[in-house]
C-alpha positions as CSV (number, residue, x, y, z in Angstrom):
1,X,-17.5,8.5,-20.2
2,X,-17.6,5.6,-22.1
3,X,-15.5,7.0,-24.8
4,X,-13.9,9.7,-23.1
5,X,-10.2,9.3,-21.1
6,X,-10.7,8.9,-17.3
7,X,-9.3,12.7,-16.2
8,X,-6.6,12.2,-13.0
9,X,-5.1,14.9,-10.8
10,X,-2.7,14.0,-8.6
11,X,-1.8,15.2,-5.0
12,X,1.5,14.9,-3.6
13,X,4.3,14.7,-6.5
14,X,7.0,12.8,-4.1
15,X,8.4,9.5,-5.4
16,X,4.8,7.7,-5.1
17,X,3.0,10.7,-6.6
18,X,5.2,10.6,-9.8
19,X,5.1,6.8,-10.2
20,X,1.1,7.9,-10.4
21,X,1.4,10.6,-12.7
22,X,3.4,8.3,-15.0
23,X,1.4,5.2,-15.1
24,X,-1.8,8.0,-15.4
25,X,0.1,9.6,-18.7
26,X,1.3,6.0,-20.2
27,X,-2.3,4.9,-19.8
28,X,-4.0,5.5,-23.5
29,X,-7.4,5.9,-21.9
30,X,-6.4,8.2,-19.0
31,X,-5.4,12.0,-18.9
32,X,-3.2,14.2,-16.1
33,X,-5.3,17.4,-15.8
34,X,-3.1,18.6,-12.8
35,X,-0.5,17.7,-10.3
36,X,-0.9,19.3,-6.4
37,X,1.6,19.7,-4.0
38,X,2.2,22.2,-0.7
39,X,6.0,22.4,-2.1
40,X,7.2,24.9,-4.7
41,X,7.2,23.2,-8.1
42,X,10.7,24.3,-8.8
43,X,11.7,21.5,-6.0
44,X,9.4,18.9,-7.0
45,X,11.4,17.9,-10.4
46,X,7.6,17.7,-11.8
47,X,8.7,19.8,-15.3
48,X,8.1,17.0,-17.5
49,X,4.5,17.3,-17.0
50,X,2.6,20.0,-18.6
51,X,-0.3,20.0,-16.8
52,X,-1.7,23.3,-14.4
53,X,0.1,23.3,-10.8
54,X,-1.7,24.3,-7.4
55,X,-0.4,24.3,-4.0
56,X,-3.5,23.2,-2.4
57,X,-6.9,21.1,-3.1
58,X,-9.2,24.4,-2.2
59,X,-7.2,26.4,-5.5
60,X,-7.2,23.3,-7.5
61,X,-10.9,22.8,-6.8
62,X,-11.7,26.6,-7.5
63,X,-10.2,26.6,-11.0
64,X,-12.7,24.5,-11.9
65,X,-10.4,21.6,-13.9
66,X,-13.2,19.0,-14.9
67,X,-11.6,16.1,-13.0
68,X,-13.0,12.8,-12.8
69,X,-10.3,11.2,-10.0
70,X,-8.0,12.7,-7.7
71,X,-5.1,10.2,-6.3
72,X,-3.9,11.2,-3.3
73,X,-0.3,10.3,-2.7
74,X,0.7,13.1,0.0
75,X,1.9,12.1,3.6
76,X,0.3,9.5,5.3
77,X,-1.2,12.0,8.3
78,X,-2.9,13.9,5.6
79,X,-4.7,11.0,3.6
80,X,-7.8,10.9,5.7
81,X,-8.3,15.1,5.1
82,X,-7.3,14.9,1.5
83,X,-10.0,12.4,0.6
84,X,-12.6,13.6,2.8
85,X,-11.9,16.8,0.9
86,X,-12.4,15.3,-2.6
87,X,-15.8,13.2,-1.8
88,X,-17.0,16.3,-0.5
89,X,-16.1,18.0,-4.2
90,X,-17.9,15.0,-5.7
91,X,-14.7,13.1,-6.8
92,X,-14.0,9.7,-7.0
93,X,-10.4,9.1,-5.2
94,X,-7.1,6.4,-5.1
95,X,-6.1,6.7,-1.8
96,X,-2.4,5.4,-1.4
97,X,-1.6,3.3,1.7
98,X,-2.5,3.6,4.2
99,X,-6.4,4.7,3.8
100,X,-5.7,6.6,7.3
101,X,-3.9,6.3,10.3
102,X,-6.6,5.3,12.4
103,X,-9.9,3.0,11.7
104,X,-11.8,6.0,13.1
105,X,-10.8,8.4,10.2
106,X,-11.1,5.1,7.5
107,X,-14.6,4.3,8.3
108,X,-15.0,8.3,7.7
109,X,-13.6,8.3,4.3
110,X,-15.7,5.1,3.6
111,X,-19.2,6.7,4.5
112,X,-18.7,9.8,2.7
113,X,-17.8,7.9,-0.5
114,X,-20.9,5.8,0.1
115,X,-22.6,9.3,1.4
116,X,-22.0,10.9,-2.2
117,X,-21.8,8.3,-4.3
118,X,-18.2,8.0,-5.5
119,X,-15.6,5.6,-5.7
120,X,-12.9,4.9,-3.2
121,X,-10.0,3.2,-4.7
122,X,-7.7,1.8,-2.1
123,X,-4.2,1.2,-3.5
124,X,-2.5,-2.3,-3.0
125,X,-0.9,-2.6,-6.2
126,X,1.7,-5.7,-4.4
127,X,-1.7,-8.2,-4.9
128,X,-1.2,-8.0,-8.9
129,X,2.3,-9.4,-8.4
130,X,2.4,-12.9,-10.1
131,X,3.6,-14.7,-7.2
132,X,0.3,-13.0,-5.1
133,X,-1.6,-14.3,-7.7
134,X,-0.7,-17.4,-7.4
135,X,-0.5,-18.0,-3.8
136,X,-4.1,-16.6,-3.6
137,X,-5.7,-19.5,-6.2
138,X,-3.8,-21.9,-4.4
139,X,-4.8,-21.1,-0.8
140,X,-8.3,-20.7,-2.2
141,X,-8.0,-24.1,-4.1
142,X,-7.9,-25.7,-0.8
143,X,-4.4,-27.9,-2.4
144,X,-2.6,-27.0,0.6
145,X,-4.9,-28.1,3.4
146,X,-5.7,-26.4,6.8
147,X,-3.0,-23.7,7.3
148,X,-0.9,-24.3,10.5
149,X,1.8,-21.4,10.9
150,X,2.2,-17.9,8.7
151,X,5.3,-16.1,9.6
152,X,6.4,-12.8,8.0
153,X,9.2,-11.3,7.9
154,X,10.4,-7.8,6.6
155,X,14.0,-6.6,7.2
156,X,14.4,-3.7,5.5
157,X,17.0,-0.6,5.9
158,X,15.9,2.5,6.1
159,X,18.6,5.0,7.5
160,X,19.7,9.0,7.5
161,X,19.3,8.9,3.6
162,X,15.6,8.0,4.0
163,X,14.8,10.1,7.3
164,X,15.8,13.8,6.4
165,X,15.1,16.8,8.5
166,X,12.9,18.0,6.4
167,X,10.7,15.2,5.4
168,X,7.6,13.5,6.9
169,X,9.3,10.2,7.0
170,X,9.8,9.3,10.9
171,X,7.2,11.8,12.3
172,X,4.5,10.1,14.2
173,X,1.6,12.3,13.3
174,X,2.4,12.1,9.3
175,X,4.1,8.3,8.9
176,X,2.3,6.7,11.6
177,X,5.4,4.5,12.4
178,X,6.8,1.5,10.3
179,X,4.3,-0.4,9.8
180,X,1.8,2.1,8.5
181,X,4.8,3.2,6.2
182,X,6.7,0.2,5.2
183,X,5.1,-3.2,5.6
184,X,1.3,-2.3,5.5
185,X,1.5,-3.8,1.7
186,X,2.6,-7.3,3.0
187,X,0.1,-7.1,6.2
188,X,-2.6,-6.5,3.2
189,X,-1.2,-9.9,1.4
190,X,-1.1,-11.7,4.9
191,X,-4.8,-10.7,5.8
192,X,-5.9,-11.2,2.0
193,X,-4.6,-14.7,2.2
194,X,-5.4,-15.7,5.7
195,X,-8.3,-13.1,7.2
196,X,-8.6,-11.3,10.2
197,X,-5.9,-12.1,13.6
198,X,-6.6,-12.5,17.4
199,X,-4.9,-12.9,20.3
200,X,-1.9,-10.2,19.6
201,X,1.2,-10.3,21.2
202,X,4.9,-9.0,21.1
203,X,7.5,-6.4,21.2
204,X,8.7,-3.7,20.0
205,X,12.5,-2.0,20.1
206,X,14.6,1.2,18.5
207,X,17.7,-0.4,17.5
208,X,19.2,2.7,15.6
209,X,16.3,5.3,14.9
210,X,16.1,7.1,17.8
211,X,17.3,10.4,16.4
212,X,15.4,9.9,13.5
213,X,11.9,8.3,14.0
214,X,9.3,9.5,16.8
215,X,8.9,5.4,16.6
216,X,10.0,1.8,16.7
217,X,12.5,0.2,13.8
218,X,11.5,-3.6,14.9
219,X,9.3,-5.5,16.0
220,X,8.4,-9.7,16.8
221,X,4.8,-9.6,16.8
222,X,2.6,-13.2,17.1
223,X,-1.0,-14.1,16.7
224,X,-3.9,-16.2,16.1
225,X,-5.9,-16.1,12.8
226,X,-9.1,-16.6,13.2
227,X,-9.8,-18.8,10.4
228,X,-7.5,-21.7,12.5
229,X,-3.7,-21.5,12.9
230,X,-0.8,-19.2,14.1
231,X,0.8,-16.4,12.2
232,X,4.1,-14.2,13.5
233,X,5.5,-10.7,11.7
234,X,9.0,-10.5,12.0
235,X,10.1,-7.0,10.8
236,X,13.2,-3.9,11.1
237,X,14.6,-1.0,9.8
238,X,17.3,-1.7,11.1
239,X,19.2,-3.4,8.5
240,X,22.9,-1.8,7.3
241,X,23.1,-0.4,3.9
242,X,20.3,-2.1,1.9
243,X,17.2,-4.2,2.0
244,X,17.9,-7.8,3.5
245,X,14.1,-9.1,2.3
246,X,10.4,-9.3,2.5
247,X,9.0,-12.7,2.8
248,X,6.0,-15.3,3.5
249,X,6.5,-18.9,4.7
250,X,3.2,-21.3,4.4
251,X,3.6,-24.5,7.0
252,X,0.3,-26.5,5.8
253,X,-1.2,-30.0,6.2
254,X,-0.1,-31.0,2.4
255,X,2.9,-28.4,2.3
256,X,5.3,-25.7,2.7
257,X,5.7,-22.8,0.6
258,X,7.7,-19.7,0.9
259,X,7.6,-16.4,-1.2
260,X,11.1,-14.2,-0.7
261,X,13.2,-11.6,-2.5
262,X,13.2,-8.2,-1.4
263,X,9.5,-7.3,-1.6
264,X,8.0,-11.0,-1.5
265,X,8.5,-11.5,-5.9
266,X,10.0,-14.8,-6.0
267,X,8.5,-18.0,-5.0
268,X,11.6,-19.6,-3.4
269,X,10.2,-22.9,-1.9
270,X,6.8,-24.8,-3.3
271,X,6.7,-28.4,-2.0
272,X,2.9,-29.7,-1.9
273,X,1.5,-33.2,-2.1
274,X,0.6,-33.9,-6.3
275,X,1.0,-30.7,-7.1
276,X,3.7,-28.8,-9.5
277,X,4.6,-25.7,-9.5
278,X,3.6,-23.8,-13.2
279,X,5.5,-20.9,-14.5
280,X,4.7,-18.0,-13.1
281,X,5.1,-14.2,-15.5
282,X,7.8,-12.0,-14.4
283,X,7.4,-10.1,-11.6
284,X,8.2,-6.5,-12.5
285,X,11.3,-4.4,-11.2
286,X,10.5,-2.8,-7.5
287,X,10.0,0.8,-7.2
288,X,13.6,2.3,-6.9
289,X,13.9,5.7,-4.9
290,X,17.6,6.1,-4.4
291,X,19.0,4.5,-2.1
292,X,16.0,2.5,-1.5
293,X,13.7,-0.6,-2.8
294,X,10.2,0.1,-1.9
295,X,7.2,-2.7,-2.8
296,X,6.7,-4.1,-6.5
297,X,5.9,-1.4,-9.0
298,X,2.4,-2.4,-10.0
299,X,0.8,1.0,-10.1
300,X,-0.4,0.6,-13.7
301,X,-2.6,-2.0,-12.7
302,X,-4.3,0.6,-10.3
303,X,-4.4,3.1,-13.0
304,X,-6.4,-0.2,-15.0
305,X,-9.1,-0.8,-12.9
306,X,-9.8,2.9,-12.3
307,X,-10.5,3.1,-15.8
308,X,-12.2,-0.2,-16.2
309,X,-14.3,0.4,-13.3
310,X,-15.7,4.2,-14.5
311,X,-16.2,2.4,-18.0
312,X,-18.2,0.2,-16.1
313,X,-16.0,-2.7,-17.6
314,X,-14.8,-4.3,-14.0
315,X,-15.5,-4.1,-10.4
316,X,-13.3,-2.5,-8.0
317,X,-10.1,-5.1,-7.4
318,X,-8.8,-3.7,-3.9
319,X,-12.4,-2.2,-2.0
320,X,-12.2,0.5,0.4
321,X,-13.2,-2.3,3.2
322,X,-9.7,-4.2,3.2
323,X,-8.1,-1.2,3.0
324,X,-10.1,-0.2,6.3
325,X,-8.7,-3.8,8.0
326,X,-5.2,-3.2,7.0
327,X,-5.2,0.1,9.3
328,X,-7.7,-2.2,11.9
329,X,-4.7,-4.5,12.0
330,X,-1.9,-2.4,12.1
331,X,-3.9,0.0,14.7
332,X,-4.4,-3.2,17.0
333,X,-1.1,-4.7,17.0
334,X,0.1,-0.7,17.9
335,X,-2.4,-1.1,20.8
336,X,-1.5,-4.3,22.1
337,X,1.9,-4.5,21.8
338,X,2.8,-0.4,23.0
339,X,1.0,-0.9,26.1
């Protein structure tokens, strides 16, 4: 394999599974060998590739494609199945986010991998962002001191353009509800940062969702982390027309610091005792599906450490295990705050 190109399949061809298929074909040491999806191909706008189609894993798997990963990049509700599925064929996997809708299912996909000896790759492409980068030798340079308040905040719109009859967006077995959907990718950078939270409290409300979601549009949550100080996650749907922003303020013993934009790409405040700020790379364009701005478009550097990793030239760069506590998170605030 050392000379070979990694061979990719991909399941689920919506506006994710594309952006996978593309950073898989502009990859010079990766190949496309199929694309998978339940819909006909004819309404998938998939032509471009010319790779074999199947409706399902059990026909893609009985053709007998040698595959060497499989990304799965269908519905939320159907990760957990999908990648139980492929371990069981002996495949390694990228598993979008989230890894599953419950911890339960997670720590099922995790075993097997370990079970059959394959790698789980759990996407959370917003960490290569140059501003992520940053923030993360910083916090672990200890410059900023103990870490007294982390407050989040995602105001996003998401309306009738996003929500269609006919899609899994807004059903509560298949999106899992808006924080599964939309902010899981900054609740990854929060507990990547900071670690693990406690003492969970807040609210939840349906502004303008109720006849399209089976869930909440916003929410105030606030907690403790338990590495010392207090963290809140602001976040909505709710917004008219277009995405208001996504960001991250730092109140610390030797500063403040707050990352902002749409999907947390621009460092907008860094004021830290003897310390200057360096220049950071550009952050790259965010993932644009019509109407809509969706997290920073980093999938290529997925598509990198796959490869590096099955050369056996890196170690995995987003394990399987903080994909698990993003869904642990995410399932406990659901918990606490819903009852």
């Amino acid at each position: 394999m050392v000379n070979d190109k990694i061979k990719f399949a991909v399941i689920g061809c919506g506006h994710i599974g594309k952006r996978h298929a593309e950073m898989i074909e502009r990859n010079s040491e990766s190949e496309l060998v199929a694309l998978i999806d339940i819909k006909a191909k004819s309404e998938l706008n998939i032509d471009n590739y010319e790779v074999p189609f199947f409706s399902n894993l059990e026909d893609f798997f009985a053709a007998g494609i040698d595959v060497d990963v499989v990304n799965i990049a269908s519905p939320n509700g159907f990760h957990a199945s999908h990648a139980l599925a492929c371990l069981e064929a002996k495949k390694n996997i990228v598993v979008e986010k989230p890894m599953a809708l419950t911890r339960n299912d997670a720590e099922k996909i995790i075993f097997k991998a370990l079970h059959v000896h394959k790698h789980l790759f759990a996407v959370m492409q917003n960490r290569y962002s140059p501003p992520s980068v940053w923030i993360k030798e910083l916090i672990e340079s200890g410059k900023l001191g103990k870490i007294f308040m982390v407050q989040l905040n995602c105001y996003w719109n998401r309306d009738d353009r996003y929500y269609k009859a006919d899609s899994w967006h807004g059903k509560k077995d298949l999106d899992g509800g808006t924080l599964f959907t939309q902010f899981s990718h900054f609740i990854d950078i929060m507990y990547w940062l900071f670690g693990d939270i406690e003492n969970i409290n807040g609210r939840f409300a349906d502004f303008n969702h109720k006849q399209l979601t089976e869930f909440e549009d916003s929410g105030f949550v606030n907690f403790d982390f338990v590495n010392g100080g207090m963290g809140s996650l602001n976040y909505s749907t709710s917004v008219w027309n277009q995405n208001l922003e996504s960001s991250m303020t730092i109140i610390a013993e030797n500063g403040s610091v707050k990352i902002g934009g749409q999907y947390m790409n621009e460092v907008e405040v860094c004021n830290i005792k003897d310390y200057e700020m360096p220049q950071l790379a550009a952050t790259n364009p965010g993932n644009d599906y019509g109407a809509y701005k969706g997290s920073a478009a980093n999938h290529h550097y997925v598509i990198e450490n796959v490869v590096d990793v099955l050369k056996n030239r890196a170690a995995i760069s987003t394990n399987a295990l903080e994909g698990l506590k993003v869904v642990d998170i995410i399932e406990r605030i659901y918990e606490k705050v819903n009852v």
